[in-house]
N, C-alpha and C positions, 0 to 999 in steps of 0.2 A: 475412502481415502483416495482412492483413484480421479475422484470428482474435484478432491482440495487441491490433487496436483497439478489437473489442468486449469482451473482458476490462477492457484498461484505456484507457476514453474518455479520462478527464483527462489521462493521459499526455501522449498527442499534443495535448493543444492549448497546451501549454507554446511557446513559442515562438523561434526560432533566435534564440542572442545576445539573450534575452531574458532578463534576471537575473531583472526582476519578478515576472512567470509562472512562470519555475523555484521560487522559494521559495516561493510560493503552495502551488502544489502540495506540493513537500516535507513542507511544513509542518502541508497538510489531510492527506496521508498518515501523516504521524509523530504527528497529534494522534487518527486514525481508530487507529491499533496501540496508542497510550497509553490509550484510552478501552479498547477490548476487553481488551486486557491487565489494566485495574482492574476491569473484569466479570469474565473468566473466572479472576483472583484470587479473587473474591467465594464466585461460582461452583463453586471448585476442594474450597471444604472441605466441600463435602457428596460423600460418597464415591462413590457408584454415577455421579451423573451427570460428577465431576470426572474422570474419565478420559474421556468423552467431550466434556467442552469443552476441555481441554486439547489436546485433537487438533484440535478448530476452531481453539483458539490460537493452533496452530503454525501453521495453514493461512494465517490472518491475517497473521501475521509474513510468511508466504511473500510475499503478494500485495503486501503495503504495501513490502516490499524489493524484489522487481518492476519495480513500479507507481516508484519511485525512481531505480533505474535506467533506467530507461525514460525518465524526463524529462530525465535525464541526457543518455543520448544524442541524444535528440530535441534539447535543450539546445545542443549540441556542433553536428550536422547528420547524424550519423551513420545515425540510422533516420529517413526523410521521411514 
């Protein structure tokens, strides 16, 4: 648990039965994958290095979908 919370800090500080906190966060996380996502768009059409940011892309997706559920649960009470 100690390892989820240094990947992801914001997670946990969302707060139990706290709606406000929860879409805070959400909302930084879905506006962090929409930002990257229009960079490594940008990014994508130059050849050589578009396969390697597209593979940061997916990484990004990974972390912000994570990072989402994580508040989720935290959200709920499920991970303290």
């Amino acid at each position: 648990m100690d390892l989820l919370k240094k990947i992801w800090p914001t997670a946990f500080k969302v707060g139990e039965k706290d709606v406000a906190s929860l879409i805070i966060q959400i909302v930084i996380l879905l506006v962090v994958g929409l930002v990257a996502g229009i960079l490594i768009g940008v990014l994508a059409l130059i050849p050589i290095i578009g396969i390697l940011v597209a593979l940061c892309g997916g990484l990004v997706d990974i972390y912000c979908v994570v990072g989402i559920v994580l508040c989720v649960l935290k959200f709920l009470g499920i991970v303290k």
